[in-house]
C-alpha positions, 0 to 999 in steps of 0.5 A: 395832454393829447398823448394821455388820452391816446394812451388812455383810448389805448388801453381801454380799447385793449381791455375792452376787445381784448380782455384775456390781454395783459400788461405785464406777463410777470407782476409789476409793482407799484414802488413803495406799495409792493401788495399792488401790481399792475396786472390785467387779466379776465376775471373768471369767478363771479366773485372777481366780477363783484370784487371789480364792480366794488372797486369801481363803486369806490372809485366813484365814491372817492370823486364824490368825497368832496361834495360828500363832505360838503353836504354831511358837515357843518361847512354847508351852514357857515359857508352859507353865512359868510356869504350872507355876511359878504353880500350885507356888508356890500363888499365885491371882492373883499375877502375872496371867496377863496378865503372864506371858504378856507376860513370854512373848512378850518371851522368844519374842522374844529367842529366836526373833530370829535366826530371824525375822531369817533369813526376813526377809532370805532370803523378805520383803526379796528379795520386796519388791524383786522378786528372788522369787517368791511360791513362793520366798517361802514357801520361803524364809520356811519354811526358819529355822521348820522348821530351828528346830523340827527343832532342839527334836527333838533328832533323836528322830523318834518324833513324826514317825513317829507322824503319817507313820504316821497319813497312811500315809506312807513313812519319810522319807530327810531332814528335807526329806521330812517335810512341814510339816503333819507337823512342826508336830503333831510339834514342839507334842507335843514341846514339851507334853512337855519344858514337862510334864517340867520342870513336874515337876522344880519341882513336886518342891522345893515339894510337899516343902515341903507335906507338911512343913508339912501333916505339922506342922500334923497332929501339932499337932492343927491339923488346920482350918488349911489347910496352903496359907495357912502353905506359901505363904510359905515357898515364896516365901521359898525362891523368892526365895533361889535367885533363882528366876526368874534361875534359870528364865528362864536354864534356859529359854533355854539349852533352845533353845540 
């Protein structure tokens, strides 16, 4: 590890002070990606210059992906649910985290498919076979995630207005004047939300549950038994019978239906 960074400081160091510098006198391929060579040299145009800084501007997108993911898909509404459905069933460990967000990302897949499917045939294939641009590229990609998000706001505007209101925007005439930056705010407040509102309505059936048994245990004078350990089966009793988890997952998905 402590040789990576050396090297790393290294070779900042000669970038930065020695800009002329280069690694390679002759090109040096990458193996399996011949179009990519390892070269380092001083850009002389401003249009090198542009070409570095967006390609600096990608990189830091690409690190971002994940949470980008996270916030301009239905995975922000069920991993929110599931949770709820943890923490009311009383349960530590059981599932792991890990698995109900695995158990997320599958479902975010299956409901968000369509959607990839769109920005792939209209932004990445047409690009890839040179028919666009990169502008229309990031256009065409945009469209499905922005029709999708508009979509779960079900056409209440509040949102919106709050953070046009914020950045002393006009009132916009049609969702193509909302921009991107406006909606994805918009469209995580919503989700928080709807993910809290249902959290609610499931909350409701097991704390039902807690203050029977607690409201038991204290009229039998058990009052240093804690009300969680009985409580807990019979809400995965209760859970089990309704099919609980048919029941969520299909509710879920019909919400962004």
């Amino acid at each position: 590890m402590k040789k990576c960074i050396l090297i790393f400081c290294t070779i900042f160091i000669l970038i930065l002070f020695f800009p002329s510098f280069s690694f390679a006198q002759a090109n040096t391929a990458v193996p399996g990606f011949p179009y990519i060579d390892l070269n380092v040299r001083e850009a002389k145009t401003n249009q090198e210059v542009a070409l570095s800084i967006q390609l600096l501007l990608l990189l830091s997108v690409i690190t971002l992906a994940p949470s980008i993911v996270l916030l301009t898909t239905s995975f922000l509404r069920i991993a929110i649910v599931f949770d709820f459905i943890k923490r009311a069933l009383s349960l530590q460990q059981v599932p792991p985290t890990q698995v109900l967000m695995g158990i997320a990302l599958f479902l975010t897949l299956f409901i968000m498919w369509p959607v990839f499917t769109q920005m792939y045939d209209n932004g990445f294939k047409p690009f890839a076979e040179e028919q666009i641009g990169i502008e229309d590229l990031y256009k065409n990609t945009e469209a499905p995630l922005r029709i999708f998000m508009f979509k779960q706001l079900e056409g209440k505007y509040d949102n919106i207005k709050l953070f046009m209101n914020m950045q002393n925007m006009a009132k916009p005439k049609t969702d193509k004047d909302v921009p991107t930056y406006i909606l994805v705010p918009a469209f995580v407040l919503n989700e928080l939300t709807i993910a809290f509102k249902i959290g609610i309505f499931l909350f409701i059936p097991f704390i039902i549950i807690d203050m029977v048994v607690a409201s038991t245990l204290m009229s039998m004078g058990m009052i240093m038994l804690p009300p969680v350990m009985i409580s807990m089966p019979f809400k995965l009793i209760l859970f089990v019978l309704v099919n609980g988890w048919d029941l969520i997952i299909k509710k879920l998905i019909e919400t962004f239906l």
